[in-house]
N, C-alpha and C positions, 0 to 999 in steps of 0.2 A: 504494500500500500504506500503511496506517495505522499510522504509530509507534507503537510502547509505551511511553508515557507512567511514569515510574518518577520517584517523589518521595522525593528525600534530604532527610531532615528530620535538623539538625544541632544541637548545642547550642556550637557555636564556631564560630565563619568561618572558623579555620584548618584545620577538617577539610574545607571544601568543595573545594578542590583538590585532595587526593589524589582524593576518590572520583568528581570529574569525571575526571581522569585513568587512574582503572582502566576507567572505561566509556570512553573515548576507546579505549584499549586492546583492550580484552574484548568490549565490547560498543558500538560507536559509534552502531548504527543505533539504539538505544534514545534517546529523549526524555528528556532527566531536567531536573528542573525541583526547585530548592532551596529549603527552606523553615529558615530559622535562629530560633533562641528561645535567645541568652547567656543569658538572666535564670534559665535552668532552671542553667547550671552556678555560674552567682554566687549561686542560692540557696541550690544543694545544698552549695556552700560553706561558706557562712553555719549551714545547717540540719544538716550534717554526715550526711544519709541520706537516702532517697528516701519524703519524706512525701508525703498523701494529697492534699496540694495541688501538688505534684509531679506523680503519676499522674494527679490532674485535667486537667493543662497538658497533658500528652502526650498523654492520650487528645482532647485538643480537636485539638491538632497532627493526630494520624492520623486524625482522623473529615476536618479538611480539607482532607487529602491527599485521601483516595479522594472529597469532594464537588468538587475540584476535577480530576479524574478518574484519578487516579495509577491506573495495572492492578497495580502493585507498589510497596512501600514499605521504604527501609531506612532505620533510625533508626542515624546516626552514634556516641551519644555512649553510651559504656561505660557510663557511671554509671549509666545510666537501664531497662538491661532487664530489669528484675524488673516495674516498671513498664510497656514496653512486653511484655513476656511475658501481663500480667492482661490488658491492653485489646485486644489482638488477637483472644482467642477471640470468634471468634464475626462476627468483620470477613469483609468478601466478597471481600479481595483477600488478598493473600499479603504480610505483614510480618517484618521479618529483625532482629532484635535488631542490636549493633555488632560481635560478635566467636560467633555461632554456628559457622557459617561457618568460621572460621579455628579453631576447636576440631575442626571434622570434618576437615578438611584436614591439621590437624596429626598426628592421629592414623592417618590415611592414611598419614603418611612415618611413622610408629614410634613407640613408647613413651616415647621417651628425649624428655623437652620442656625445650625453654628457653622461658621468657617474660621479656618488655621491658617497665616501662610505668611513665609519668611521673607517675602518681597511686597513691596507695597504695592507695584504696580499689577501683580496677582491678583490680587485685592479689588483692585479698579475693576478688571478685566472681566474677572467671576460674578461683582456683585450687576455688572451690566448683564451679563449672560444671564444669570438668575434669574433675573426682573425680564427680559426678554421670554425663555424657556416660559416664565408666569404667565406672561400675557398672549403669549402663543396657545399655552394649552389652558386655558382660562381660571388660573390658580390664584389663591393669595396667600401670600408668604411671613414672616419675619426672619430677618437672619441679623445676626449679630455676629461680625465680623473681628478678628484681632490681628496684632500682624505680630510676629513672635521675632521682640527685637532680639539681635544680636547670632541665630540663627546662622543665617546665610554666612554670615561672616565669619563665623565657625567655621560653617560644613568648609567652605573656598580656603582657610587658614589649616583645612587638613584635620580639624580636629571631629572629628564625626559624632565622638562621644557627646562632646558639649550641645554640638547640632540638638540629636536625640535626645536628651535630657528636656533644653531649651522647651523643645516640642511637645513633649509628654505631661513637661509643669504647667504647661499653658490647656493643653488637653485636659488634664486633670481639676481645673479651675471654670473649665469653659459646660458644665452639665446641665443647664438648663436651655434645651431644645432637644428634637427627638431626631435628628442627625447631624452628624459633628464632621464636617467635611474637613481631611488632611488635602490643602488646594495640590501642593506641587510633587511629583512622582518622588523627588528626591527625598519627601517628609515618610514615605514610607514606613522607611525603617524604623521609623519610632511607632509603629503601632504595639510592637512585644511591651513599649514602657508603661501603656495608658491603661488606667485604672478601665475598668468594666461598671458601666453604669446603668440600672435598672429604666428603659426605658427611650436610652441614646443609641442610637445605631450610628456605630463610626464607620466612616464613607471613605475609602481611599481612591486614590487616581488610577493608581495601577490596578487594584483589583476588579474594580469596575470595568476598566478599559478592556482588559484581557477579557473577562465576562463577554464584554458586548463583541468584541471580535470575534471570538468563539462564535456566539449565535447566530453572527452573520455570516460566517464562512463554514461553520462545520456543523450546525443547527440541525439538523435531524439529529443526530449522534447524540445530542446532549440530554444529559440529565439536569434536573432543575437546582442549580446552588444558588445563595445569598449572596447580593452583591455587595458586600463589604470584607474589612476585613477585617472583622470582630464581631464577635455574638454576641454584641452587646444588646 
């Protein structure tokens, strides 16, 4: 039987582990093969928005995902899906921004949202998508956003541990709503630290994402899991 080739194109190294790990998970029989480009978050750094040499870089990333024969593509890095949202139409495979996904899953467990995420611009990005997803499928929401200072600047300093702490203590303070969304693939890893709350369903990027790429490429096959990644 011929594996399904599935290309994680990342803009950090430190997102490639959680999201080998949700397919290890969720999906092991899948193929996933990583494609990283730093230079797109150290620019968008530098550049402060997703310019048009930006959306150049990615659409070159996803045209050589599927020439190098991906059946499915999820681009890891939050910052960047307005970007991959233009370049996909019209692609022959199936493309997943970094946090769709976990906006439809969140919305599954209730209204009431929490979000996490070590970037401010994250932030901006998720809580417009939200309010969009809402008023698309005729919802109403709350979400209570945090942005988990000092984080990022960890994870970049090499220090991971700190990262994952950061994230877990802020997880663990954030319990009033009934899903608690980790925004960026890279916060993964810190779901083994976060307390278990009667009532929160915590929502990751990668587990979701994998979920949903499953059901659309390998979808008869599947048996029904939980899109998070905690029973909580």
């Amino acid at each position: 039987m011929t594996m399904i080739r599935i290309s994680a194109v990342h803009a950090l190294t430190a997102s490639i582990a959680p999201i080998e790990a949700a397919f290890a998970q969720h999906w092991p029989a899948a193929e996933v093969v990583n494609l990283c480009d730093e230079s797109l978050y150290t620019d968008y750094a530098r550049w402060g928005c997703e310019t048009e040499e930006i959306t150049r870089r990615v659409a070159a990333l996803l045209e050589y995902s599927v020439q190098s024969g991906a059946q499915g593509i999820l681009f890891s890095g939050s910052l960047f899906s307005k970007s991959v949202e233009t370049v996909r139409t019209g692609m022959s495979v199936p493309v997943l921004t970094a946090y769709e996904a976990m906006i439809e899953a969140a919305f599954a467990a209730g209204n009431g949202l929490g979000l996490l995420a070590t970037v401010p611009d994250t932030i901006v990005a998720i809580e417009r998508d939200v309010a969009d997803y809402a008023d698309t499928h005729g919802l109403t929401f709350t979400l209570r956003a945090q942005l988990v200072v000092g984080a990022m600047d960890a994870l970049r300093g090499g220090d991971s541990t700190q990262h994952d702490a950061l994230v877990a203590e802020a997880a663990n303070d954030l319990v009033d709503c009934q899903a608690l969304m980790l925004a960026q693939h890279s916060m993964g890893r810190s779901r083994r630290l976060i307390t278990a709350v009667p009532g929160r369903q915590l929502v990751t990027s990668p587990d979701t994402a994998v979920l949903k790429l499953k059901r659309l490429l390998d979808g008869p096959s599947l048996q029904s899991a939980p899109e998070s990644g905690s029973g909580e």
